[in-house]
PDB file of N, CA, C and O in Angstrom:
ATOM      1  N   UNK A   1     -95.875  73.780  94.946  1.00  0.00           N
ATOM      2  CA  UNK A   1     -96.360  73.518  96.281  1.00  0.00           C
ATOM      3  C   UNK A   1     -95.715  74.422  97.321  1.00  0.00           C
ATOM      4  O   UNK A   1     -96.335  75.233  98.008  1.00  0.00           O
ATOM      5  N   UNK A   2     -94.163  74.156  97.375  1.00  0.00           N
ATOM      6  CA  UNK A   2     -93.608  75.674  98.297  1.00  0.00           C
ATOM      7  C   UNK A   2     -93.339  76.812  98.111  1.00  0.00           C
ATOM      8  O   UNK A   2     -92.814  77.671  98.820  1.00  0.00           O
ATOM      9  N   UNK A   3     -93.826  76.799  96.834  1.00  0.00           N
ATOM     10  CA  UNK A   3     -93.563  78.488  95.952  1.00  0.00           C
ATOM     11  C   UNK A   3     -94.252  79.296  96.741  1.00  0.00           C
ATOM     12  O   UNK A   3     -93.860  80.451  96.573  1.00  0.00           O
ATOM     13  N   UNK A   4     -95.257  79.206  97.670  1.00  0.00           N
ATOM     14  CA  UNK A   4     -96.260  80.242  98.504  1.00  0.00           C
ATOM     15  C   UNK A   4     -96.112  80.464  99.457  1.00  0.00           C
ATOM     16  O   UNK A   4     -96.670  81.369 100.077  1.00  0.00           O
ATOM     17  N   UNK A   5     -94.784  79.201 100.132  1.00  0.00           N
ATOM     18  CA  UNK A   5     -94.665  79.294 101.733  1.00  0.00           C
ATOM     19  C   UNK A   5     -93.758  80.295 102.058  1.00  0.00           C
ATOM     20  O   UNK A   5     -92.694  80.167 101.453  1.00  0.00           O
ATOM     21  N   UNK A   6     -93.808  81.103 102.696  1.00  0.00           N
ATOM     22  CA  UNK A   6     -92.797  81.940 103.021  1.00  0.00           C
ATOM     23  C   UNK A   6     -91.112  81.370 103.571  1.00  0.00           C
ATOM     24  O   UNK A   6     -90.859  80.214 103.910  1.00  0.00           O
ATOM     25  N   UNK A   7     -90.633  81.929 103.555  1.00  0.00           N
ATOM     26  CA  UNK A   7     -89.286  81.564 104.029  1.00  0.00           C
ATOM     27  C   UNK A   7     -88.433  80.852 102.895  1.00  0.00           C
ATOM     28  O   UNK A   7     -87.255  81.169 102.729  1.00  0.00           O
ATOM     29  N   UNK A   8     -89.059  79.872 102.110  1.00  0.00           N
ATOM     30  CA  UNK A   8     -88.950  79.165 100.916  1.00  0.00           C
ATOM     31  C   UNK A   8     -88.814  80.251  99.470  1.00  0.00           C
ATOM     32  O   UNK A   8     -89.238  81.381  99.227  1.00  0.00           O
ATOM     33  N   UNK A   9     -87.872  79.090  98.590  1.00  0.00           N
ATOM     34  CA  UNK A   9     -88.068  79.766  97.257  1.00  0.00           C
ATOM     35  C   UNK A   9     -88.015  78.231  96.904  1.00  0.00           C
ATOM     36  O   UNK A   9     -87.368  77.388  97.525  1.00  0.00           O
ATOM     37  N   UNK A  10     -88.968  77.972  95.575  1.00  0.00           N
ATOM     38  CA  UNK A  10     -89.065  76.527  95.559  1.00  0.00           C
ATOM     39  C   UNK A  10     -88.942  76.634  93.859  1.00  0.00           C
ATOM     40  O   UNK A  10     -89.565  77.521  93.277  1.00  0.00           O
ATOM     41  N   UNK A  11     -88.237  75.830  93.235  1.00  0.00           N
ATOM     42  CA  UNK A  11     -88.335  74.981  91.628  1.00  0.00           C
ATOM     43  C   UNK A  11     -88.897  74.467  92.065  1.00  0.00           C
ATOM     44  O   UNK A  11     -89.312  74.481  93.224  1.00  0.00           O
ATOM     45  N   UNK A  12     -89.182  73.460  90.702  1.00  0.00           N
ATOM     46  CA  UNK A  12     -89.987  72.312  90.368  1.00  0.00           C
ATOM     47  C   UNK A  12     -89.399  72.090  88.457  1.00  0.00           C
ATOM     48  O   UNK A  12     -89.528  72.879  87.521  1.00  0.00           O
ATOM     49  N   UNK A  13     -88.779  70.733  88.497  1.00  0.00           N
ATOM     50  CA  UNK A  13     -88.303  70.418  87.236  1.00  0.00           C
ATOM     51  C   UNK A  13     -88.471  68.608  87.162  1.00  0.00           C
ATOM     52  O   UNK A  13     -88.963  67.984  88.103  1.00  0.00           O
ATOM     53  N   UNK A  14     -87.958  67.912  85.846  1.00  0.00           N
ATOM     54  CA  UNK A  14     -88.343  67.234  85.464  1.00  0.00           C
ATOM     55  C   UNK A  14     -86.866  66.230  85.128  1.00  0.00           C
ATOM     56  O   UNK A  14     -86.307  66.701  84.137  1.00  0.00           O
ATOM     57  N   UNK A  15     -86.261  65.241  85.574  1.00  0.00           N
ATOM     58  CA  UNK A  15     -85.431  64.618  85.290  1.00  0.00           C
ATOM     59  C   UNK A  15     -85.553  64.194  83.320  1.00  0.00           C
ATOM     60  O   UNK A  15     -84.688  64.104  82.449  1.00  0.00           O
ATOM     61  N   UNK A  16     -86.694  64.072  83.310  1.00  0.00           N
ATOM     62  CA  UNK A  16     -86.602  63.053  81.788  1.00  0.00           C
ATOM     63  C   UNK A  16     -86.894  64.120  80.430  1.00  0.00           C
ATOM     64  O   UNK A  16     -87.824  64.890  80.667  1.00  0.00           O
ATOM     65  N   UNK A  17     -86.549  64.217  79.677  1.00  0.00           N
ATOM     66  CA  UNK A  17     -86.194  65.170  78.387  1.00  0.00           C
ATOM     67  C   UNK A  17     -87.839  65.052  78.067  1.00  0.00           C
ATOM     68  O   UNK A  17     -88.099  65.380  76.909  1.00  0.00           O
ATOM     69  N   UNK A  18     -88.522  64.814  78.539  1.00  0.00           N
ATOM     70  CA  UNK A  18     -90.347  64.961  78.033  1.00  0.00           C
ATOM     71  C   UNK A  18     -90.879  65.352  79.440  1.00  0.00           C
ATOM     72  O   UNK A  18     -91.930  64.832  79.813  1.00  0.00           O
ATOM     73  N   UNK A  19     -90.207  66.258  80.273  1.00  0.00           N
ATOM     74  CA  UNK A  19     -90.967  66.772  81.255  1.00  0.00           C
ATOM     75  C   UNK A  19     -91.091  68.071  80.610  1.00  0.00           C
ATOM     76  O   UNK A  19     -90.401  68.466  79.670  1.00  0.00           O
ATOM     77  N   UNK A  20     -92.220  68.831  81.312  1.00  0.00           N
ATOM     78  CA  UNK A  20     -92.460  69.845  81.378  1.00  0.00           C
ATOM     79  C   UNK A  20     -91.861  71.230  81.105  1.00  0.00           C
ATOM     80  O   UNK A  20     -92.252  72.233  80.509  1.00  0.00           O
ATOM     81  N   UNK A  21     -90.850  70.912  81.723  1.00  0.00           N
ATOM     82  CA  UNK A  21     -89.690  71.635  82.144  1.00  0.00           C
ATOM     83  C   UNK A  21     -88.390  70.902  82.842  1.00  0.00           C
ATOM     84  O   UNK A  21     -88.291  70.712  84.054  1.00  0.00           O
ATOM     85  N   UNK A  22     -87.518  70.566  81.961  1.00  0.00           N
ATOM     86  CA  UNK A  22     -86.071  69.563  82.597  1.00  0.00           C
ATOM     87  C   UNK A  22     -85.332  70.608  83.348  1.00  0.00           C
ATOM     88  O   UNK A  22     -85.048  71.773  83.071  1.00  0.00           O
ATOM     89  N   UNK A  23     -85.071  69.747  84.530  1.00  0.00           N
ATOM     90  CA  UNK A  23     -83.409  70.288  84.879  1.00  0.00           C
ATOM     91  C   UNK A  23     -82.634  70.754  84.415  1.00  0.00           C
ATOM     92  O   UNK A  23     -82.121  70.426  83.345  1.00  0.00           O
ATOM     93  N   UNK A  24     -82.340  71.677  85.131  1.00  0.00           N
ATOM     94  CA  UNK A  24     -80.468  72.152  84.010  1.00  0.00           C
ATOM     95  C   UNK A  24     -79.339  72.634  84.878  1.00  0.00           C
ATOM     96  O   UNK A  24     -79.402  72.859  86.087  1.00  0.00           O
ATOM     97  N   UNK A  25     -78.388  72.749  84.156  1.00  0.00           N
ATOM     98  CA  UNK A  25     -77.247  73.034  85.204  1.00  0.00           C
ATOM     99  C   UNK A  25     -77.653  74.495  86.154  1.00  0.00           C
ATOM    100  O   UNK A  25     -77.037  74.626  87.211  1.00  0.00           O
ATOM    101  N   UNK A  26     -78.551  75.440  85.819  1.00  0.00           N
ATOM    102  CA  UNK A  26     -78.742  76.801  86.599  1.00  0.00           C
ATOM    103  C   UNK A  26     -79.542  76.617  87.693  1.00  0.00           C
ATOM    104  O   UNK A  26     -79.478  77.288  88.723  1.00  0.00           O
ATOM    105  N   UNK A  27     -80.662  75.272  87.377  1.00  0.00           N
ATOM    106  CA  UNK A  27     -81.314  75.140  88.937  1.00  0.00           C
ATOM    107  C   UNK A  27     -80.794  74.518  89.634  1.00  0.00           C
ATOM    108  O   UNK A  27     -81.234  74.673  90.772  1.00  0.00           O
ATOM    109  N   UNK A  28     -79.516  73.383  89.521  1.00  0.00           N
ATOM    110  CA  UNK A  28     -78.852  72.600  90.577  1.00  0.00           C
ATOM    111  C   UNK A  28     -78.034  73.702  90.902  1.00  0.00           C
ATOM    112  O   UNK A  28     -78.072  73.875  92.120  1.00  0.00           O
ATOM    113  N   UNK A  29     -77.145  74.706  90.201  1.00  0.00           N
ATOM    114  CA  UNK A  29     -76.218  75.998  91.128  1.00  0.00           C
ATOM    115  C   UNK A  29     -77.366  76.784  92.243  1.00  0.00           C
ATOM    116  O   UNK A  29     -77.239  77.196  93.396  1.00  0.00           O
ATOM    117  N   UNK A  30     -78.294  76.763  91.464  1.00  0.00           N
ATOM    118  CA  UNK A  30     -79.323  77.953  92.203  1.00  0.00           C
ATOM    119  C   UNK A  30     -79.975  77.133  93.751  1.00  0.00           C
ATOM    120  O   UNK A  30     -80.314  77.849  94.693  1.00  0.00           O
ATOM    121  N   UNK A  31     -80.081  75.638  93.840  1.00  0.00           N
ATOM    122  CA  UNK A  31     -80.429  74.897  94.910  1.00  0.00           C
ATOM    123  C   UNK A  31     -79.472  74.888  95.744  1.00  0.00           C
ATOM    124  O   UNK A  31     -78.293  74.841  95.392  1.00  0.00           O
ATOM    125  N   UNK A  32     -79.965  74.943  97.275  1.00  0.00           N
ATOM    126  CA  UNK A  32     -79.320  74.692  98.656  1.00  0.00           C
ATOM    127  C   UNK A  32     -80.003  73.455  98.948  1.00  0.00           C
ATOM    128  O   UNK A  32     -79.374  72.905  99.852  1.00  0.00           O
ATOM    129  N   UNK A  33     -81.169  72.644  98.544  1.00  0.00           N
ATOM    130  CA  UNK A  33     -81.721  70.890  98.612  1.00  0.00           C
ATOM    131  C   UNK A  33     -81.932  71.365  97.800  1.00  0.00           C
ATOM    132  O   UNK A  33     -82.298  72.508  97.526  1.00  0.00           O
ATOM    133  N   UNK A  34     -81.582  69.959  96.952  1.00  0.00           N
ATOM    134  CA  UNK A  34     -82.658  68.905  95.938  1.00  0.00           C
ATOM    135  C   UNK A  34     -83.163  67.491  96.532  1.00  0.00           C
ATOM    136  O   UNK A  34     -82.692  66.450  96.990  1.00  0.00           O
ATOM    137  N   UNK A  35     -84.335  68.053  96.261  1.00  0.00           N
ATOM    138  CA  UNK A  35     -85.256  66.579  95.914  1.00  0.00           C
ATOM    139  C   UNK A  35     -85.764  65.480  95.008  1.00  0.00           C
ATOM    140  O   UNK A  35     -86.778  65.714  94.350  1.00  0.00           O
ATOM    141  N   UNK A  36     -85.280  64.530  94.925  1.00  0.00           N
ATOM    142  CA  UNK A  36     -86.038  63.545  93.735  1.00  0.00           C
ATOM    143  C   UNK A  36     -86.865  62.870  94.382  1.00  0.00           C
ATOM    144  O   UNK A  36     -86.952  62.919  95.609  1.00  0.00           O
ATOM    145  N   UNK A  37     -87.773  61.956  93.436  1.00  0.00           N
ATOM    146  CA  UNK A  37     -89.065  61.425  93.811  1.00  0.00           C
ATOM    147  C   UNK A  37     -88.418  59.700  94.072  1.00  0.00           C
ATOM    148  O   UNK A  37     -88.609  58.969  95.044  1.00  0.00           O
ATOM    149  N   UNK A  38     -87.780  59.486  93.070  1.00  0.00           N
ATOM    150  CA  UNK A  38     -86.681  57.863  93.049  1.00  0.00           C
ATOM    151  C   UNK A  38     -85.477  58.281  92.567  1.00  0.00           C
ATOM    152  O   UNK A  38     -85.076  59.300  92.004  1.00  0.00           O
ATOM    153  N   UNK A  39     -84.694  56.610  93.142  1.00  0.00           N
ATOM    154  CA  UNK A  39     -83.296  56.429  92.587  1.00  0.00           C
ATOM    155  C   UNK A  39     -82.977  57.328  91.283  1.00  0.00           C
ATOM    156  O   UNK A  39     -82.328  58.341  91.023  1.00  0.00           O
ATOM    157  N   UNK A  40     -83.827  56.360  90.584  1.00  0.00           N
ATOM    158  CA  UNK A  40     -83.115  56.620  89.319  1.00  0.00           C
ATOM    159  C   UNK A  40     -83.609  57.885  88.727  1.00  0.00           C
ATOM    160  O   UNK A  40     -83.370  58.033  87.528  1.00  0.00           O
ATOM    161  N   UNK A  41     -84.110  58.616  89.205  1.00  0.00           N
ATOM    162  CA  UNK A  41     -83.862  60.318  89.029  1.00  0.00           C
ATOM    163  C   UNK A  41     -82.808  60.872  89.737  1.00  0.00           C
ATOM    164  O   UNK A  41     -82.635  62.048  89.416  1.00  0.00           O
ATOM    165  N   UNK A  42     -82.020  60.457  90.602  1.00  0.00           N
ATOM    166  CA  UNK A  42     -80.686  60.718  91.427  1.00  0.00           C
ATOM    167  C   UNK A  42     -79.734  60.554  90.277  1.00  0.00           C
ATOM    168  O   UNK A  42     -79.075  61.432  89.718  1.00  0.00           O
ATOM    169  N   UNK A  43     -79.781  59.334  90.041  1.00  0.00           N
ATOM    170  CA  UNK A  43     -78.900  58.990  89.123  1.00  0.00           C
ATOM    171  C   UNK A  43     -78.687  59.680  87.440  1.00  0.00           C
ATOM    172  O   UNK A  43     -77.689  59.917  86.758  1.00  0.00           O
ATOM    173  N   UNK A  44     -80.502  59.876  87.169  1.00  0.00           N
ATOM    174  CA  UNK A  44     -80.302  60.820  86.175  1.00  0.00           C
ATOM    175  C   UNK A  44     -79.160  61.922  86.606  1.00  0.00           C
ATOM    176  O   UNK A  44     -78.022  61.981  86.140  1.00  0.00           O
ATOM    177  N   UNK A  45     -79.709  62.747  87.567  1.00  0.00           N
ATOM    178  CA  UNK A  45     -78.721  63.616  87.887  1.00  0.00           C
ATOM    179  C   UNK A  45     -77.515  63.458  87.911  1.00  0.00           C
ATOM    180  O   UNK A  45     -76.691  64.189  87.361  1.00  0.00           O
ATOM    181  N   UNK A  46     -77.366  62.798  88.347  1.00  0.00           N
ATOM    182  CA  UNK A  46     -75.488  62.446  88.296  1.00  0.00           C
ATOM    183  C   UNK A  46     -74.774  62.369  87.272  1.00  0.00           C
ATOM    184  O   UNK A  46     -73.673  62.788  86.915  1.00  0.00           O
ATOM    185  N   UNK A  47     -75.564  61.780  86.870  1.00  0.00           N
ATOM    186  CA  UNK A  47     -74.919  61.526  84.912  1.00  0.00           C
ATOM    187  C   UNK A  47     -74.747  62.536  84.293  1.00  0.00           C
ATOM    188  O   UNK A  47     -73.855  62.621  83.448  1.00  0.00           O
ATOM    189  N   UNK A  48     -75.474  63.408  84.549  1.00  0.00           N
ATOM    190  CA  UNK A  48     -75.563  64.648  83.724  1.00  0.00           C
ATOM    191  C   UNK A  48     -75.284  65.538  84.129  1.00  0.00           C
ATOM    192  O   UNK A  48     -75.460  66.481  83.358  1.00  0.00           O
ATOM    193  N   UNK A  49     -74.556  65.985  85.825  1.00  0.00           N
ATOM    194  CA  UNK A  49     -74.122  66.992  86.501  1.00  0.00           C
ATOM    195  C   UNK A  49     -73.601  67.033  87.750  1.00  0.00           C
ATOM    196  O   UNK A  49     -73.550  67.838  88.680  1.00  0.00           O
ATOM    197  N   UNK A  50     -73.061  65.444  87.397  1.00  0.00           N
ATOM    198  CA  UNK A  50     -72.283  64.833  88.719  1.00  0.00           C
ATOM    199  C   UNK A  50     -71.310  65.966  89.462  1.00  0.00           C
ATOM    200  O   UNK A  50     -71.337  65.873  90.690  1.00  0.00           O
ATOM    201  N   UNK A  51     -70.386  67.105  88.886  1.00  0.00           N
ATOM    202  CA  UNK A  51     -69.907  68.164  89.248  1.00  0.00           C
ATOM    203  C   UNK A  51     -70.719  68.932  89.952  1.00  0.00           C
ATOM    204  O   UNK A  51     -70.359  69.378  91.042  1.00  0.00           O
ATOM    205  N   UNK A  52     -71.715  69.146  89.522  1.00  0.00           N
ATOM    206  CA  UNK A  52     -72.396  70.556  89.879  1.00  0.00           C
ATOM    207  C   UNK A  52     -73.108  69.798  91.548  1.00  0.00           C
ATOM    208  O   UNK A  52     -73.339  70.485  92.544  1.00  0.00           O
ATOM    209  N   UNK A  53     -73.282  68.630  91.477  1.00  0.00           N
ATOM    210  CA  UNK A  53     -74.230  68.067  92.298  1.00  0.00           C
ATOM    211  C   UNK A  53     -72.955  67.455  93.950  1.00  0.00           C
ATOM    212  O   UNK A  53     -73.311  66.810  94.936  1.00  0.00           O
ATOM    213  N   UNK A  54     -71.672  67.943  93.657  1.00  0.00           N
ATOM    214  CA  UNK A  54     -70.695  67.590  94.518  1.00  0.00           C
ATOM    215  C   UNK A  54     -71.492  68.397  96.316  1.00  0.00           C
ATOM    216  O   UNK A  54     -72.058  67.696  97.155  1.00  0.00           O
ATOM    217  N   UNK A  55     -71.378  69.242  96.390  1.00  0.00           N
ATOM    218  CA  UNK A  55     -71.607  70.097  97.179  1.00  0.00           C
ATOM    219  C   UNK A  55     -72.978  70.638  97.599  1.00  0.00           C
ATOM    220  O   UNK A  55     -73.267  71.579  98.337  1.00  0.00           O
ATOM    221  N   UNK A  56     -73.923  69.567  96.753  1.00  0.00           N
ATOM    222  CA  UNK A  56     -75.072  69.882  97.259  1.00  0.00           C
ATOM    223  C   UNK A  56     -75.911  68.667  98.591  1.00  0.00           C
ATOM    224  O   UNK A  56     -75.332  67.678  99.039  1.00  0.00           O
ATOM    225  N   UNK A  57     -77.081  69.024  98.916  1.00  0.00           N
ATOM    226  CA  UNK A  57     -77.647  67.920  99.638  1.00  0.00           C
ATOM    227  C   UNK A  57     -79.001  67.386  98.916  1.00  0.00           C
ATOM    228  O   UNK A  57     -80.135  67.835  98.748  1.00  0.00           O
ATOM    229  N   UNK A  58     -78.458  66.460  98.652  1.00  0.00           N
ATOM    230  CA  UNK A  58     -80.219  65.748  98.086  1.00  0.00           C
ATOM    231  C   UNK A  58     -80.404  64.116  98.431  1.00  0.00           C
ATOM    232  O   UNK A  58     -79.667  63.157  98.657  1.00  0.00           O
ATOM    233  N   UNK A  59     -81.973  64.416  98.323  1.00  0.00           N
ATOM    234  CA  UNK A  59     -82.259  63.493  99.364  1.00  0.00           C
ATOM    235  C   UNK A  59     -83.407  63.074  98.170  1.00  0.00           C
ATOM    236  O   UNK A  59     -84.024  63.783  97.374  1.00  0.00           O
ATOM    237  N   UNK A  60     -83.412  61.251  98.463  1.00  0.00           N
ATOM    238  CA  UNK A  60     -84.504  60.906  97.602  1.00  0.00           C
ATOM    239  C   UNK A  60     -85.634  60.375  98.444  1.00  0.00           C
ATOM    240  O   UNK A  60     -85.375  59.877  99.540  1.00  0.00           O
ATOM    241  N   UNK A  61     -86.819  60.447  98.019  1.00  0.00           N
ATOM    242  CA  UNK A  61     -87.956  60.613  99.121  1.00  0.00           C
ATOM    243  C   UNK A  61     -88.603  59.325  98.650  1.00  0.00           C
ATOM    244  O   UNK A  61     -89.756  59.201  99.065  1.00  0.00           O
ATOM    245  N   UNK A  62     -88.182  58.384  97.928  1.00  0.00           N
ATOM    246  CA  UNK A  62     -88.864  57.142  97.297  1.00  0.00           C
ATOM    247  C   UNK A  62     -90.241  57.087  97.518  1.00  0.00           C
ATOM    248  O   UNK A  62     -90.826  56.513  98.437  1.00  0.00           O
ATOM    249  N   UNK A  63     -90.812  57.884  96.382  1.00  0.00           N
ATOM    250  CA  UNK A  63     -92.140  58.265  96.167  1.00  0.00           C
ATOM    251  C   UNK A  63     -92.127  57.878  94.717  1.00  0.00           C
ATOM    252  O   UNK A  63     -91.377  58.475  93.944  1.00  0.00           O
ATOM    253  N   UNK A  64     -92.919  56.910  94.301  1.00  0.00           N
ATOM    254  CA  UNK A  64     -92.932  56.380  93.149  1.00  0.00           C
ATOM    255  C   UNK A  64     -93.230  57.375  92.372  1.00  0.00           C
ATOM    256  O   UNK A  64     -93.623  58.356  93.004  1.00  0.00           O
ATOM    257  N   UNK A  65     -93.188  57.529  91.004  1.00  0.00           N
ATOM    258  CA  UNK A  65     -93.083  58.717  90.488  1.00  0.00           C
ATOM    259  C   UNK A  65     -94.503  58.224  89.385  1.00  0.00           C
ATOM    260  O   UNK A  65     -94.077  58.392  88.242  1.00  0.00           O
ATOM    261  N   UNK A  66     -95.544  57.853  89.336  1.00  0.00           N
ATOM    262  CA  UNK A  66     -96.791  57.247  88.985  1.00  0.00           C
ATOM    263  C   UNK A  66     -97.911  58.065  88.870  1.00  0.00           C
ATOM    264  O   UNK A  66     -98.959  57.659  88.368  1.00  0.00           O
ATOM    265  N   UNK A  67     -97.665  59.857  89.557  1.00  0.00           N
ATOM    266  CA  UNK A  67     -98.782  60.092  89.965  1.00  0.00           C
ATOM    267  C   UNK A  67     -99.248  61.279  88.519  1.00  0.00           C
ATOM    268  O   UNK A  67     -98.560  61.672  87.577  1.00  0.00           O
ATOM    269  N   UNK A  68    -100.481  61.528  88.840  1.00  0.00           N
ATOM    270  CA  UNK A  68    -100.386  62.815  87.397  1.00  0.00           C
ATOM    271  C   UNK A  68    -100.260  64.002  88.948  1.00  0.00           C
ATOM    272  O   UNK A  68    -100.550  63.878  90.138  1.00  0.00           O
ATOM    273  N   UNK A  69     -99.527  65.380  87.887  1.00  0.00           N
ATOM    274  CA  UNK A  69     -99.390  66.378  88.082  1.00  0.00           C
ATOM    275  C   UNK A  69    -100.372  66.976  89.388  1.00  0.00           C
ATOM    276  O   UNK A  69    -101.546  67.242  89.134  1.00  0.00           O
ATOM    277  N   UNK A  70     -99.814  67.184  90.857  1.00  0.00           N
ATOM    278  CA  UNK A  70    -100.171  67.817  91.454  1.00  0.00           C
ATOM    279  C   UNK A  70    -101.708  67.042  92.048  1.00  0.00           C
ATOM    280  O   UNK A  70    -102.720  67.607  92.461  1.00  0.00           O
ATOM    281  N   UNK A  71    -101.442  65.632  91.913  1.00  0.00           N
ATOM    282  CA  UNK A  71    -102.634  64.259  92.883  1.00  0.00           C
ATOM    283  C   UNK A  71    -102.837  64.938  94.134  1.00  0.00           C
ATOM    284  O   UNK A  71    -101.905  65.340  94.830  1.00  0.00           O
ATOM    285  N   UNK A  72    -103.927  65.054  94.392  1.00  0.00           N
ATOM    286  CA  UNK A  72    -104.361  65.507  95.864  1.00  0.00           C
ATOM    287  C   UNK A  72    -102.802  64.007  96.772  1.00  0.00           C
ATOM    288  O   UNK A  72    -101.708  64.467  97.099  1.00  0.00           O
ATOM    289  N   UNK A  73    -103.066  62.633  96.951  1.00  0.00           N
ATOM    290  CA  UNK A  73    -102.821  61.950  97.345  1.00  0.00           C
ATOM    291  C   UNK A  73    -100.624  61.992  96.695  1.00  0.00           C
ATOM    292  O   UNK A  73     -99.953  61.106  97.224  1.00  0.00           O
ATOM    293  N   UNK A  74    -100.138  62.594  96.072  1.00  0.00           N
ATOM    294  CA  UNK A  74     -98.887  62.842  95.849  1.00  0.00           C
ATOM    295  C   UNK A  74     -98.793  64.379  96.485  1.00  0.00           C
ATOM    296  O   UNK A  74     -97.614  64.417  96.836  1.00  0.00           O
ATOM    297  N   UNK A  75     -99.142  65.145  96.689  1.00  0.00           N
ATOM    298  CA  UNK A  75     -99.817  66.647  97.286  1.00  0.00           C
ATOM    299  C   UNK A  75     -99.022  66.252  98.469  1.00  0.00           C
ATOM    300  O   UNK A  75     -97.829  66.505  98.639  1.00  0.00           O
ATOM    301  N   UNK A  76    -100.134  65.334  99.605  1.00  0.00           N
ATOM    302  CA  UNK A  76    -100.029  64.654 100.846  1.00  0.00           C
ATOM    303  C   UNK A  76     -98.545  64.123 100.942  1.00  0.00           C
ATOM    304  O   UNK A  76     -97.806  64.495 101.853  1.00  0.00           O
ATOM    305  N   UNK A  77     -98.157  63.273 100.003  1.00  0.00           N
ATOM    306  CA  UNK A  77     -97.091  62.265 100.379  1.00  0.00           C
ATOM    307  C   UNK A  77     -95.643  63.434 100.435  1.00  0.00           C
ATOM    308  O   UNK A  77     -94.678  63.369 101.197  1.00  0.00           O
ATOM    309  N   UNK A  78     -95.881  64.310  99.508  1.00  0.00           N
ATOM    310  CA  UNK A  78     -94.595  65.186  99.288  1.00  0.00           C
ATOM    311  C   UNK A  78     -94.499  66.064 100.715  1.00  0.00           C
ATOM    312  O   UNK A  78     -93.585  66.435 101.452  1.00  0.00           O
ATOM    313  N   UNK A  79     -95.700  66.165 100.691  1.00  0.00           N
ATOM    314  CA  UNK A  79     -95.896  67.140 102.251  1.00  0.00           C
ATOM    315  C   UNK A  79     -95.132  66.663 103.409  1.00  0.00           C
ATOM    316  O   UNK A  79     -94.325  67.258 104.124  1.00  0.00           O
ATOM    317  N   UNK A  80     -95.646  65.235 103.437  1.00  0.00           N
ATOM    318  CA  UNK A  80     -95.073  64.560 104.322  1.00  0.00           C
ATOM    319  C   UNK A  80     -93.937  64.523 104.800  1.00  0.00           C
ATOM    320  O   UNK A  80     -93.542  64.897 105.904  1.00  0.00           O
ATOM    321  N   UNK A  81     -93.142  63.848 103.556  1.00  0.00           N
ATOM    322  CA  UNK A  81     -92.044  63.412 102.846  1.00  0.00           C
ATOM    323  C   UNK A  81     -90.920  64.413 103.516  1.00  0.00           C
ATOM    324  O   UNK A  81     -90.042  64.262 104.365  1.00  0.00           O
ATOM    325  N   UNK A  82     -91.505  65.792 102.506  1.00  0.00           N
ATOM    326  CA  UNK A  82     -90.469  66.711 102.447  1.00  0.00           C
ATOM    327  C   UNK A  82     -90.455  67.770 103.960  1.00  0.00           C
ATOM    328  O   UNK A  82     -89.533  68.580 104.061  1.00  0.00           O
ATOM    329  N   UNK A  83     -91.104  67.719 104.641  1.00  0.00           N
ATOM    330  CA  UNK A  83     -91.385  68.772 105.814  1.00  0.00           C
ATOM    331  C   UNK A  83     -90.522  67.729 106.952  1.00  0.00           C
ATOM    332  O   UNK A  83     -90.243  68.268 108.023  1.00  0.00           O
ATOM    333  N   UNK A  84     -90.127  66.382 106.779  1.00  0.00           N
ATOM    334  CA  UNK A  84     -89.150  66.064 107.640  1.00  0.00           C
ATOM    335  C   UNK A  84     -87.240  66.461 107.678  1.00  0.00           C
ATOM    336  O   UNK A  84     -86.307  66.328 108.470  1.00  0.00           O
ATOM    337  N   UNK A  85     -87.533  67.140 105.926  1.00  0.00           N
ATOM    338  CA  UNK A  85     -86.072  67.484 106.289  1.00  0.00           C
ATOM    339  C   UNK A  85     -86.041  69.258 106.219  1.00  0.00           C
ATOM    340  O   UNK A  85     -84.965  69.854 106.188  1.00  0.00           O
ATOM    341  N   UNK A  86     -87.301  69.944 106.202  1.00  0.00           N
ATOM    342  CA  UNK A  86     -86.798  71.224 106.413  1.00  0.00           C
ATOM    343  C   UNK A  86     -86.759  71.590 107.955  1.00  0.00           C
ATOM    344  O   UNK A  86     -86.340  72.689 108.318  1.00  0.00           O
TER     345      UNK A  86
END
């Protein structure tokens, strides 16, 4: 979604070991924000890179995580969501 906007360089990864593409320790060094969709994708994180995640800012946008890949109506909500903290 922000991969096109200028000014931006944007990931996109997957807390749970059957995403797409998981997290790893090179995109939390490589992030200035992270975003999760819920808690307990925060918490994934932590568990697994509570170090790396000291010094960063992330913010959870409690957006149920329900939707398929790229929902016009999850599209909207992230838009929303996320354009209040850039």
């Amino acid at each position: 979604m922000w991969r096109r906007r200028a000014g931006f360089s944007a990931r996109s990864a997957g807390t749970s070991p059957n995403a797409r593409r998981s997290v790893g320790p090179t995109d939390i060094r490589w992030a200035d924000v992270i975003f999760v969709m819920e808690r307990k994708h925060l918490q994934r994180l932590q568990a697994e890179y509570a170090r790396l995640l000291e010094h960063k800012r992330v913010h959870v946008l409690d957006i149920p995580d329900d939707f398929r890949y790229m929902d016009p109506e999850l599209v909207s909500m992230l838009e929303d969501t996320v354009s209040s903290y850039l």
